[in-house]
C-alpha positions in Angstrom: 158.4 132.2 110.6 155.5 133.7 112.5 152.9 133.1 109.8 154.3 129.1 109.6 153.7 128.9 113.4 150.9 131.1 113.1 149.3 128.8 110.7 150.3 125.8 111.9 148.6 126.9 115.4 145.3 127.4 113.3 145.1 123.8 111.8 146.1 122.2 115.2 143.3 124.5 116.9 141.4 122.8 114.0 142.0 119.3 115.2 141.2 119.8 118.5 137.5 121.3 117.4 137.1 118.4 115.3 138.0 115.9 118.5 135.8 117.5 120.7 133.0 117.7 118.3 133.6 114.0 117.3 133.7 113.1 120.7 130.5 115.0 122.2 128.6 113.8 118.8 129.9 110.3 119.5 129.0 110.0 123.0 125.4 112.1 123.2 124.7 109.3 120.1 125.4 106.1 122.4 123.9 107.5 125.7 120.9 108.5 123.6 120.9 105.6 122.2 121.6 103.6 125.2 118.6 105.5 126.8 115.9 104.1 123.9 117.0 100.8 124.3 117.3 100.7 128.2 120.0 97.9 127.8 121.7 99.5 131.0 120.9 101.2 134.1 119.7 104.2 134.0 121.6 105.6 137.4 124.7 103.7 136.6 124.4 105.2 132.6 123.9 108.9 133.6 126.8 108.9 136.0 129.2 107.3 133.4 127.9 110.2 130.6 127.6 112.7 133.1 131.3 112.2 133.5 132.3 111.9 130.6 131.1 115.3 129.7 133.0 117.0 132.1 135.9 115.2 131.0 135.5 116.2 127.7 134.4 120.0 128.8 137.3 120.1 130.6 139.9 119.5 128.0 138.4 121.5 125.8 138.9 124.3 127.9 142.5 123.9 127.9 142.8 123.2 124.4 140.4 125.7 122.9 139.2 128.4 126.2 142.8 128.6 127.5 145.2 127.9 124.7 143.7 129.2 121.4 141.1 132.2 123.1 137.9 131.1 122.7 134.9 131.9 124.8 133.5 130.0 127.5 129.9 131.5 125.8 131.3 129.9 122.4 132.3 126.4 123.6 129.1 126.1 125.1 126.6 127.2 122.2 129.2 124.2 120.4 128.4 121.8 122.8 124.8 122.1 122.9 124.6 122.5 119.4 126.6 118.6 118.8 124.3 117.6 121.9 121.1 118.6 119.7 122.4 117.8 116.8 123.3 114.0 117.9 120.3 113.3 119.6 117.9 114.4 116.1 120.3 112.4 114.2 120.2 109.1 116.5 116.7 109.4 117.0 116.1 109.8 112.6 117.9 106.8 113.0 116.2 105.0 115.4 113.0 105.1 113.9 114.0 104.4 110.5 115.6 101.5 111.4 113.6 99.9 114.3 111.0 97.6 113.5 107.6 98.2 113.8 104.9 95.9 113.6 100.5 95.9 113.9 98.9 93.2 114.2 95.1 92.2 114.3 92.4 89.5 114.0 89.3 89.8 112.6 86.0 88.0 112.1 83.5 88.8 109.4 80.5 89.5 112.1 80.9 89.6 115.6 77.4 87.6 116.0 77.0 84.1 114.9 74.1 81.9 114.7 74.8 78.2 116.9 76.4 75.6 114.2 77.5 79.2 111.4 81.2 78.9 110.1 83.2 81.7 111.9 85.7 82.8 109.5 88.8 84.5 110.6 91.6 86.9 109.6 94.7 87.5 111.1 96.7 90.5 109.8 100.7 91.3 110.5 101.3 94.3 108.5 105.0 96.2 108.6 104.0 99.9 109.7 108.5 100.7 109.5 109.8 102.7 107.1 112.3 100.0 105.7 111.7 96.1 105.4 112.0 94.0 108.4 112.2 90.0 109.0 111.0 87.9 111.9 111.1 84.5 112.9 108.2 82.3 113.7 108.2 78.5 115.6 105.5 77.6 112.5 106.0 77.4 108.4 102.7 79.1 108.3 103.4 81.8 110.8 99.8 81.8 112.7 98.0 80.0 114.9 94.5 80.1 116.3 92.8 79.5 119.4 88.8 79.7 120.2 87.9 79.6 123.8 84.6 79.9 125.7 84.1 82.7 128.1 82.3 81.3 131.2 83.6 83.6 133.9 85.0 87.1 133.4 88.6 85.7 134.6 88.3 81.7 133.1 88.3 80.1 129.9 87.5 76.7 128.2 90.0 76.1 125.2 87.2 74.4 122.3 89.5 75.1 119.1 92.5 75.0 117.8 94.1 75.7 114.4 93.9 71.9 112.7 97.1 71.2 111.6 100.6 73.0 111.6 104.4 72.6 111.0 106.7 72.6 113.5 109.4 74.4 111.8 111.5 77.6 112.1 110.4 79.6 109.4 111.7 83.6 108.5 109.3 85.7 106.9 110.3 89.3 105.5 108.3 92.0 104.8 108.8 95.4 103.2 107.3 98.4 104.9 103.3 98.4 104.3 103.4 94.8 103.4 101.3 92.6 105.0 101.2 88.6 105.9 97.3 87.6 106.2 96.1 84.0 107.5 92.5 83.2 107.4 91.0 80.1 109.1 87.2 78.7 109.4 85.8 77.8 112.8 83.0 75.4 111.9 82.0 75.8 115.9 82.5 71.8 116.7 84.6 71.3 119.5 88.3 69.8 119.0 90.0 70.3 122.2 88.4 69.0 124.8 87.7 64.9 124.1 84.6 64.3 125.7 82.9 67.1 123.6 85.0 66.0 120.4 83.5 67.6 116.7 80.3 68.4 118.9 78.6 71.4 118.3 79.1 74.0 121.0 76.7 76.0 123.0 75.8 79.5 122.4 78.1 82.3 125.1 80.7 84.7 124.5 83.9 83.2 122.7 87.4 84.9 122.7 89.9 84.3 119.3 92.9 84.6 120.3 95.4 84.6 117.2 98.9 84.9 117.6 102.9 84.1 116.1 105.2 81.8 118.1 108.6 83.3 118.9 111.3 80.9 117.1 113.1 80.8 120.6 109.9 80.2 122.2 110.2 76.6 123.8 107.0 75.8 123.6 104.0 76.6 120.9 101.9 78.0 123.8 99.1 80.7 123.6 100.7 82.7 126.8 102.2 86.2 125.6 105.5 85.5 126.3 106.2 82.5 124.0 104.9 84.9 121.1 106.5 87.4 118.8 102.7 88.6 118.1 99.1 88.5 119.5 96.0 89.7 119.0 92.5 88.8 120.4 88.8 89.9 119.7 85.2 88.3 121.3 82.2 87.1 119.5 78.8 85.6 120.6 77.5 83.0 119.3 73.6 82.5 119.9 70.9 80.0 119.7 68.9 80.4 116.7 
């Protein structure tokens, strides 16, 4: 009768280890979790774990400290051990799965003579461990824009890519894939009217390349409408 109560003392000790564990593992996840993705507050989210812990420390010192004679030295080395444990796993996780992204544009020479083609390169190359989509407001994911420098904080838009499509596209890449775009900037002038397919004057030029969000509501070279963007400067010169 002793060893069936005995025994049947062990596996509900058992049970209650297994709770607790669950429970700190689960909870040190979503507060780590939580803290990567800053999706709450971090005052409001510290006082809600913080809690929580106690909570949980507390019952297991009734369960396991005062009903089944473990040590306060024990429950603690458990504890942090789950804590550690839960964190390493959620953070594996987190940058497995999380997306990561480089992107870049390129021209073949940063000098030009007045009237050369410029060609460009823009690069979008999935640097994640595991293969990741986006959306994009264009079928061919990337657009262009060539502006003139003429003050340190003011631009002149004089180019833009030709031609695009208006349509929500989803591209996927696996990890080290990459999505390239290359365009030709013949240097004439197609944005502003007055100066329409007329060669442009020698100065410092910006290309600014980048991907329109899907959501954006606009196709607008401003960093908030865009999933992606990259810029680089050239100079363009008289002979």
């Amino acid at each position: 009768m002793r060893k069936n109560r005995s025994m049947k003392e062990n596996r509900k000790s058992k049970f209650h280890i297994f709770l607790f564990s669950a429970a700190i593992f689960i909870l040190t996840s979503i507060a780590y979790a939580e803290s990567l993705t800053y999706a709450f507050s971090p005052i409001l989210l510290a006082f809600i774990f913080v809690a929580a812990f106690f909570l949980l420390l507390a019952f297991a010192h009734d369960f396991l400290v005062a009903k089944f004679n473990w040590s306060a030295k024990k429950l603690l080395l458990l504890t942090l051990g789950l804590i550690l444990s839960a964190a390493l796993v959620t953070q594996t996780v987190w940058a497995i799965t999380t997306p990561s992204w480089s992107f870049s544009v390129a021209t073949d020479k940063p000098t030009y003579s007045r009237g050369e083609n410029v060609k460009i390169t823009a690069t979008l190359k999935n640097t994640g461990f595991i293969s990741h989509s986006f959306k994009s407001k264009i079928s061919d994911a990337v657009l262009v824009l060539v502006s003139q420098v003429v003050h340190p904080t003011d631009e002149i838009s004089v180019w833009w890519t030709p031609s695009w499509n208006e349509e929500i596209t989803e591209f996927s890449l696996s990890p080290g894939q990459t999505l390239q775009r290359s365009f030709t900037w013949d240097q004439t002038n197609t944005a502003n009217p007055q100066f329409w397919n007329q060669t442009y004057m020698p100065g410092t030029y910006r290309i600014f390349a980048f991907i329109p969000d899907a959501n954006a509501e606009a196709i607008a070279p401003d960093y908030g409408s865009n999933l992606f963007y990259a810029s680089i400067y050239i100079s363009i010169t008289q002979s």
